[in-house]
N, C-alpha and C positions, 0 to 999 in steps of 0.2 A: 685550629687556626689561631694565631696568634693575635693581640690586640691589634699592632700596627698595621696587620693585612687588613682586617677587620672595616678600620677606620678606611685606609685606603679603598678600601672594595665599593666602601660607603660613599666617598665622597667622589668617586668615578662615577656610579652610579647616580649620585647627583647629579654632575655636567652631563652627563647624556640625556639626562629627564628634560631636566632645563632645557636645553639644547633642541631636545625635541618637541620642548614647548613651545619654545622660539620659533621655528622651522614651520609649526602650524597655526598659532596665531599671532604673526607678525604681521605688517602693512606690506601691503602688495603695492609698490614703486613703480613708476617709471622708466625704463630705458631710457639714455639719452641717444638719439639718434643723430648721424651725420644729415647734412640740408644737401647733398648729392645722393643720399639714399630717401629722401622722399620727394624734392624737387628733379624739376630737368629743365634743362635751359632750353630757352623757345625757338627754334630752326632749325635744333642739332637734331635730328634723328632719322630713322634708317627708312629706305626706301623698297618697295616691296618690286622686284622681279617675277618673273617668268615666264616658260617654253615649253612647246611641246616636242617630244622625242621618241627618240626608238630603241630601247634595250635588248644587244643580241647577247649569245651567249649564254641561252636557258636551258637546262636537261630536261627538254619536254615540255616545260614549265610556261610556254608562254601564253598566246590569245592564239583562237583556235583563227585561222584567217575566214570560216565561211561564217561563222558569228559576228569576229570583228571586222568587217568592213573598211573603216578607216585604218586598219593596222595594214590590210592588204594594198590597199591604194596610198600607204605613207610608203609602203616596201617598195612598190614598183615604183614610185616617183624618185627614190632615193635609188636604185639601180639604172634608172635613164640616165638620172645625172651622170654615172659612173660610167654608161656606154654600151647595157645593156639592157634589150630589147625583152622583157617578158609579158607585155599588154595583151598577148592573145597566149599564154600559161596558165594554166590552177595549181597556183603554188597551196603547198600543202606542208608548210614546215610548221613549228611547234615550238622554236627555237628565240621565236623575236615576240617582243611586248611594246605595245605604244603606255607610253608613259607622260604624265605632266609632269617639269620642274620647278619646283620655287625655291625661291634665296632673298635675302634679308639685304640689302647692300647697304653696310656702314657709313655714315656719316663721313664725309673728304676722304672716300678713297681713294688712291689712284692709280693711274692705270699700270696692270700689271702687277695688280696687288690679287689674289686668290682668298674666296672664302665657299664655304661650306652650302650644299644646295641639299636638298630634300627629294627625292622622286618615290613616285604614286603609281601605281599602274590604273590603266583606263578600262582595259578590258574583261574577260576573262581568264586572264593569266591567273595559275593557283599560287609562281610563286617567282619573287625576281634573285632568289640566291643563284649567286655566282654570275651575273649578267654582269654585262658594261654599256656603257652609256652614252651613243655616238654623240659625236659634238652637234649642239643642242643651242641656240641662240637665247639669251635669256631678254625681254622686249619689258622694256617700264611700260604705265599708265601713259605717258607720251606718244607710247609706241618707237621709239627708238630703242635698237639693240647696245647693252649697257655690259652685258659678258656672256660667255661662251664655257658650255658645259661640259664636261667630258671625263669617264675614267670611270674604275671597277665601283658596283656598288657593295658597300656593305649593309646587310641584311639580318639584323639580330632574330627574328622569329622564323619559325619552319613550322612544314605542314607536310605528314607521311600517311600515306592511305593504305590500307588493302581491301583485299575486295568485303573483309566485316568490320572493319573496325578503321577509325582518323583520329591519326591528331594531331593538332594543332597548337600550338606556344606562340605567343606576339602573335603581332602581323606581317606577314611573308612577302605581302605583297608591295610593301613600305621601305623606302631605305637611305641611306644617305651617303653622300660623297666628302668625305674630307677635304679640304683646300681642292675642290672639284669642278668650280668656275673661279675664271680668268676674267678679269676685269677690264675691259675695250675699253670704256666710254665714260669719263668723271662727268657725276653731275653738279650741274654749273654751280657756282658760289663759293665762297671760304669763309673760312672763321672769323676773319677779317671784314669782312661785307654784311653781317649782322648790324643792323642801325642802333639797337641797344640791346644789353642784354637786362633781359628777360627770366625771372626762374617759375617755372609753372607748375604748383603742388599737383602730384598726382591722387591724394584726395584733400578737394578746396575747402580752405575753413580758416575763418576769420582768425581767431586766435593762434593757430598754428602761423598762417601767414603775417598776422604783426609779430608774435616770435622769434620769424626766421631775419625779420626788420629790424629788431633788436638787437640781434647775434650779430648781425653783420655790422650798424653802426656802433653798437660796442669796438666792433674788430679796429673797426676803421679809423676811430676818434684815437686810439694809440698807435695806427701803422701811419695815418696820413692829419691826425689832425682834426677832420671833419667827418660829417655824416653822410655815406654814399648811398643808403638803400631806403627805399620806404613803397609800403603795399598798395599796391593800385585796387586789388578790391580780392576777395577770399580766396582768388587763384593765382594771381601773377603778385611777386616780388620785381619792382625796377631798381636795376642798379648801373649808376653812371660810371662811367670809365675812368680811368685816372691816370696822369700821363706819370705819376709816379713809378708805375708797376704796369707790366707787358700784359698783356689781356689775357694772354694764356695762366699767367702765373695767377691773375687774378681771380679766376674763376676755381683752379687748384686750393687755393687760401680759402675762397668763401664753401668749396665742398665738404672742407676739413672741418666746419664748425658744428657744432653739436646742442641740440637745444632738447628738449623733450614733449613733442608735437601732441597733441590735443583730438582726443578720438571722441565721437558723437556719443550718445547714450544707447545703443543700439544690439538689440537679442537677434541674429539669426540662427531661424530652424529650417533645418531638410527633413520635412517627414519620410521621404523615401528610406534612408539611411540612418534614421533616430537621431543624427548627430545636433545638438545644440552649442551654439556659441554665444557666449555673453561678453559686451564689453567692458573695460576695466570702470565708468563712469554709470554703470546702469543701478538703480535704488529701487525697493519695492518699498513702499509704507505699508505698514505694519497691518497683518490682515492673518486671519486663521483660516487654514488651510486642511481639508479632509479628505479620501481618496482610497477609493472603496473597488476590487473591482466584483461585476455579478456574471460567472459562469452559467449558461444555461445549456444540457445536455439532452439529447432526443438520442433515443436509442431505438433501433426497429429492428424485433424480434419473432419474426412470423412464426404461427404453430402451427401443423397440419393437422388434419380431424378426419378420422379413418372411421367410416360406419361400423356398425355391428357388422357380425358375419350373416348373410342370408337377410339381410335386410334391407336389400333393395336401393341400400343410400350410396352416395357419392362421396367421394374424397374431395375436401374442400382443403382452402390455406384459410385460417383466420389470423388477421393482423394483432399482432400485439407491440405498441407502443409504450416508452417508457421514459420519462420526463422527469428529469432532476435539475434542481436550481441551486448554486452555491456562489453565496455572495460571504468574501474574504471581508477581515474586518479594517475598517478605516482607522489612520492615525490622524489625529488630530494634533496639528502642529500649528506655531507661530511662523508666520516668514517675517523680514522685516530687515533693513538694514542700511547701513548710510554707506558702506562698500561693498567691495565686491566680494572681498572674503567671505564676510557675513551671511550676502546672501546663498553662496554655495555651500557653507556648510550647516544652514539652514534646509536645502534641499537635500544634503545627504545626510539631515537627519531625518527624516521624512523614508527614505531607501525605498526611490523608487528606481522605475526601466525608465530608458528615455521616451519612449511612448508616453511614461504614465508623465514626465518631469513635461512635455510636448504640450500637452494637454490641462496641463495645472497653468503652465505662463500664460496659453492666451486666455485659460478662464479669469487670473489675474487681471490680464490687458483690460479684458470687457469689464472685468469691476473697476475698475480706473485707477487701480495700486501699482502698479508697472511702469516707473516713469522713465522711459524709454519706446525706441519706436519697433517696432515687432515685425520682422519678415521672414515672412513664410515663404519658402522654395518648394 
């Protein structure tokens, strides 16, 4: 190998070391995030529907009618209408499933605009692939019919049986209609008819919400002059209208601005799942930390005890038990740190499971070094 490669090899090998020094202990930053991706303005939002229905169209697959009841008595109500008489019949088909629909209805839709519903089976139905979905009234909290449902569902999960073995993938009995309700009924108001706008953090917090106060009369002191926004208290931002600039436009401008929002100090654990989340602002004070664990094993080994020959004795079982204890050895480590870095790679020097990482935070919490608020799921 020649010097020059030599050197070169060397000093590649450099920028990658570097590089990968960089990469592990550098400062963990902020995102800046847009004030439409963590606000939402107060009135705009979507409105909950739904109907109950009838899905035919099943290979077998649906509610047996002498189980479901209501499926029998939605069937023949929906054949009167139609002009046929089956009230003294035992329908015995396999073929239809009562099902609920719900759908989300957008903010100023109007009518004759189509969005996406969801349907559920009620019954015993094992499966709604391949069904369709008679039209279906969809009824707000009002009680007024607001759209009207209808058309093939699609069904991502199935379910196949034989007489020893099932199975099953997703849920079969679940499924959704694309552009599947038709929208009758606007509900009342516009964009226009909002008395002020409003931006409401979806999680409230003083400093994020003067933040977003600041971004926006920043915005404003060079688009109009003045100051338009200021925070009524940890959750709502108000901002005054301006006959400068159309309201639509306005609220487009103030979604686009970008500030870097302000997160609690806060550790969630799932013990179900071992999984731990720490937030970017959470510190321990400096504390030593040990973590030991003690196996203890019972073993039951019975032995049988055969008399002498001609000796009159009996075949017993005598128990034999066998008890071992193994306690692994404890690291004893520093935790400690004014970031978040620090403290995680404080805990994976330590190498533990998340069980064992579960069980060291709240013994922390209860020493009072955790300064952060600890919630256990």
């Amino acid at each position: 190998m020649t010097p020059l490669r030599r050197l070169f090899l060397a000093v590649l090998l450099g920028l990658l070391t570097g590089l990968g020094f960089a990469v592990m202990t550098g400062p963990v930053f902020a995102a800046s995030t847009r004030i439409k991706d963590i606000a939402t303005l107060k009135g705009v939002r979507d409105n909950q529907i739904f109907g109950y229905g009838l899905v035919t169209g099943l290979q077998g697959t649906g509610d047996t009618l002498r189980n479901a009841q209501f499926t029998e008595q939605s069937l023949q109500s929906l054949l009167d209408r139609l002009g046929i008489n089956v009230r003294d019949a035992r329908l015995r088909t396999r073929n239809i499933a009562a099902v609920m629909v719900t759908a989300d209805l957008p903010p100023y839709t109007g009518t004759g605009s189509r969005i996406d519903v969801t349907v559920t089976s009620m019954g015993d139905a094992t499966s709604l692939r391949g069904g369709t979905l008679l039209m279906t009234p969809l009824t707000g909290g009002d009680g007024l019919v607001y759209a009207a449902a209808q058309g093939p569902l699609a069904v991502s999960g199935f379910s196949v049986q034989g007489q020893a073995e099932q199975l099953t993938q997703g849920v079969p009995t679940a499924g959704r209609i694309p552009n599947g309700a038709l929208i009758e009924r606007e509900v009342p108001g516009t964009f226009r008819d909002l008395p002020e706008l409003v931006f409401e953090l979806k999680n409230p917090d003083f400093k994020t919400a003067t933040q977003i106060s600041d971004a926006i009369n920043a915005w404003s002191m060079g688009a109009f002059g003045r100051r338009i926004a200021s925070a009524r208290d940890q959750r709502a931002v108000v901002v005054m209208r301006s006959r400068q600039m159309a309201q639509t436009r306005l609220v487009a401008q103030i979604g686009d601005l970008t500030i870097q929002p302000d997160t609690p100090a806060r550790v969630v654990v799932d013990q179900r799942t071992g999984t731990v989340v720490i937030g970017r602002n959470v510190t321990i004070s400096t504390v030593a930390v040990t973590h030991g664990n003690l196996t203890v094993r019972v073993t039951e080994a019975p032995e049988v005890s055969q008399p002498e020959p001609f000796s009159n004795g009996q075949t017993v079982v005598v128990p034999r038990t066998e008890v071992t204890a193994r306690e692994e050895r404890g690291k004893l480590a520093i935790l400690g740190g004014s970031d978040l870095q620090t403290l995680v790679r404080g805990l994976n020097q330590v190498g533990l499971k998340p069980t064992d990482i579960i069980a060291i935070l709240q013994a922390v919490k209860t020493a009072g070094a955790l300064q952060a608020e600890l919630v256990v799921q």
